[in-house]
C-alpha positions, 0 to 999 in steps of 0.5 A, a space after each residue: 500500500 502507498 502511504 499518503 504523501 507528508 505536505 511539504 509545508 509540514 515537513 518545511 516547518 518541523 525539518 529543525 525541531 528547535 526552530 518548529 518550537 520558537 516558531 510555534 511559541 511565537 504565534 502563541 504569545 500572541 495568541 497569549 496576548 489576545 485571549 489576556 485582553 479579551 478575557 479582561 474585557 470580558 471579565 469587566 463586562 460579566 463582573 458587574 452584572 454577577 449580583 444581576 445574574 443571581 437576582 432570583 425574578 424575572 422583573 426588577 424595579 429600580 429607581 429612574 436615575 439609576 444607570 449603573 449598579 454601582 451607583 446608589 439612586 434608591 426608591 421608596 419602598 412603597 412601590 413594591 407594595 403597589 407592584 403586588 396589586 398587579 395581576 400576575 405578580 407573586 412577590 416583590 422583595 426589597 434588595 440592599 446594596 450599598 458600599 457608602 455606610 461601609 468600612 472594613 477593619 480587622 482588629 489586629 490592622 490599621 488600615 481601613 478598606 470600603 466594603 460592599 454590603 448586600 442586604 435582603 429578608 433572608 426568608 425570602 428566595 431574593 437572590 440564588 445563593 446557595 451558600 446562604 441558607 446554611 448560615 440562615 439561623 446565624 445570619 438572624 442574630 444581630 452583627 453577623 455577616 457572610 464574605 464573599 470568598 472570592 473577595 481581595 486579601 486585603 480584608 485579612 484571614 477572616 478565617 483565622 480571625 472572625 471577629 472584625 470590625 465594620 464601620 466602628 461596630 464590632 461584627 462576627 464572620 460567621 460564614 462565606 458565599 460566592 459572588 466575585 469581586 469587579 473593577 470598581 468593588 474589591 469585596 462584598 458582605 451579605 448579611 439581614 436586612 435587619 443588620 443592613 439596617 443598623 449600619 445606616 444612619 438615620 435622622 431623627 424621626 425619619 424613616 427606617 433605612 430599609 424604606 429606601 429599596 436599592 433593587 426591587 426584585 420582582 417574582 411573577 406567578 408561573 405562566 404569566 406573560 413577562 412582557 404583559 407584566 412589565 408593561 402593567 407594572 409600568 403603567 402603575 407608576 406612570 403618575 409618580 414615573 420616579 421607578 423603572 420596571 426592566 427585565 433581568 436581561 435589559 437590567 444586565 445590557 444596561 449595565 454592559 452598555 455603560 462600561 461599553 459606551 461610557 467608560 474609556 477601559 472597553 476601549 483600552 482592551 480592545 486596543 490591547 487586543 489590536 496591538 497582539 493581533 498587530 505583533 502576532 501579524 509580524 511575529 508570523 511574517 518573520 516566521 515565514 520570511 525565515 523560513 523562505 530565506 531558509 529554503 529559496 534554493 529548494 523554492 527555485 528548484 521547484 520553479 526550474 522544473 515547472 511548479 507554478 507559483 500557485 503551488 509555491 504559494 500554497 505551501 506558503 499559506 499552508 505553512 501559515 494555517 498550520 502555526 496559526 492552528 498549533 500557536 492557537 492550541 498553545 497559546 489557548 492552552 496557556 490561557 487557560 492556565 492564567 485564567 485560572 491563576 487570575 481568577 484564584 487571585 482577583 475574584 474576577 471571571 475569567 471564563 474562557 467561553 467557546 465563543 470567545 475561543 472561537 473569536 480567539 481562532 479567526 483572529 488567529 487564522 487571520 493573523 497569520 493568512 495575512 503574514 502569508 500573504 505578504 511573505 508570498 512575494 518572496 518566493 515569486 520572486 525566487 529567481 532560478 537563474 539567481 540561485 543556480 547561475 
């Protein structure tokens, strides 16, 4: 049985087994450079919406001035009373989330650090959470918190000591949950909102802190239309037209579209990425113009006894998809592993998708057919006579 015949581009590529690895190596640290700035543009847009996705509703109410979740614009709780007159809602729940009220100390340290409180009616199903309901009991005894895990280390071993301090009152860490910290908040605590309620100052006579709702979460009855709801809801408050009625899923585009559009850092990514395709781009003609310069006698030899330049060209660009493929398997590799070294050390979610890796290989086959493509010249120039005279 005849074999099949080995590519002359593969066997170009792997004739010096060192210099196949440099160049390999190459195209992944530029594939490295993308997926790195990809992942961080990714993890600024999927951190800030995390407390969105674990928000258990398909409705939230929030206040009309509030464009963004970091900003605190709260509303008056009476509007979740008035949403339970609605037909087809089942239960709207007040959500706290603030970050004003809140400083950090561990009693053994100076250095004070702000701090992200979330605050609901433990009793209700307001946020998907599972951590929670096995410190329930405890959360329901007065100066107890739960950490975010995943929060910085610049809050101590809460472990080893949990007994700290918030904002001048002592508290007890009784247990931890997982939400990830984002760019604008390094930690977060969970805790009733009884306890919320006493680290909010109030005035004289004025209303309880929990009157004011940072997030109404809405529960409809199962089977009702969403979008009949919404716009129910909507037409509820049109006289005081002081409240917002969005979906989960507008609430979360919301908050994209203003890290998007209203925040130089999306940009800043974006031209990171640009920049590895633009240094991917040279790596991998430098890569093919060494390898052409290596092999012109072989290249005209080929053109002496009457291959076209097309075929000459296609090894060219067979060379080229064959790094872009072997450098995007390496380079994806080692992306993995610093995703996963980021997101031990930060909180934030670096999640390799396959969409995103998807991304990630066009840019790459792009990269490196456009190299090819300008390399070409040098073996159509390829002179016999030059090589042989």
């Amino acid at each position: 049985m005849i074999p099949r015949r080995v590519p002359l581009a593969w066997l170009n590529l792997i004739h010096d087994r060192r210099r196949f690895i440099v160049y390999v190596a190459g195209v992944a640290f530029a594939v490295v450079l993308m997926c790195m700035e990809l992942g961080f543009y990714n993890a600024l847009l999927d951190s800030t919406t995390s407390l969105i996705d674990r928000i258990d509703g398909e409705l939230v109410i929030l206040s009309r001035a509030k464009v963004s979740l970091a900003l605190n614009e709260p509303f008056s709780r009476r509007r979740l009373y008035q949403a339970l007159e609605v037909p087809g809602v089942a239960a709207a729940h007040a959500l706290y989330v603030d970050s004003r009220y809140f400083v950090w100390q561990n009693r053994h340290e100076r250095s004070l650090r702000p701090i992200r409180a979330v605050a609901y009616d433990l009793r209700q199903p307001v946020l998907d959470l599972p951590d929670v309901a096995r410190f329930a009991d405890q959360l329901a005894q007065p100066w107890t918190v739960l950490i975010d895990r995943k929060s910085k280390n610049v809050y101590g071993d809460y472990k080893a000591d949990p007994e700290t301090e918030l904002s001048r009152r002592r508290v007890r860490v009784v247990g931890t949950f997982e939400l990830g910290t984002d760019f604008t908040t390094e930690g977060t605590l969970l805790m009733s909102a009884d306890n919320y309620a006493r680290f909010v100052p109030r005035r004289p006579g004025g209303p309880s802190p929990l009157s004011a709702v940072e997030i109404g979460v809405v529960q409809l009855e199962p089977g009702v239309d969403t979008r009949q709801v919404q716009q129910a809801l909507a037409d509820k408050f049109t006289a005081s037209n002081d409240v917002q009625v969005l979906t989960k899923e507008e609430f979360r585009q919301q908050e994209h579209a203003l890290w998007k559009n209203s925040s130089p850092i999306g940009y800043v990514f974006w031209l990171g990425t640009l920049i590895g395709f633009i240094v991917g781009v040279v790596i991998c003609y430098q890569i093919l113009a060494t390898d052409i310069a290596d092999h012109t006698a072989e290249y005209a030899t080929l053109k002496a006894i009457g291959y076209p330049d097309r075929y000459l060209t296609g090894v060219v660009l067979q060379e080229a998809l064959l790094l872009a493929l072997l450098g995007f398997a390496a380079g994806l590799a080692g992306s993995k592993l610093l995703y996963l070294w980021l997101e031990a050390h930060t909180g934030l979610p670096m999640r390799l998708t396959l969409d995103r890796a998807g991304l990630i290989l066009v840019l790459t086959l792009t990269m490196c057919t456009m190299s090819g493509l300008i390399a070409i010249r040098k073996v159509q120039t390829a002179d016999p006579a030059e090589v042989f005279g």
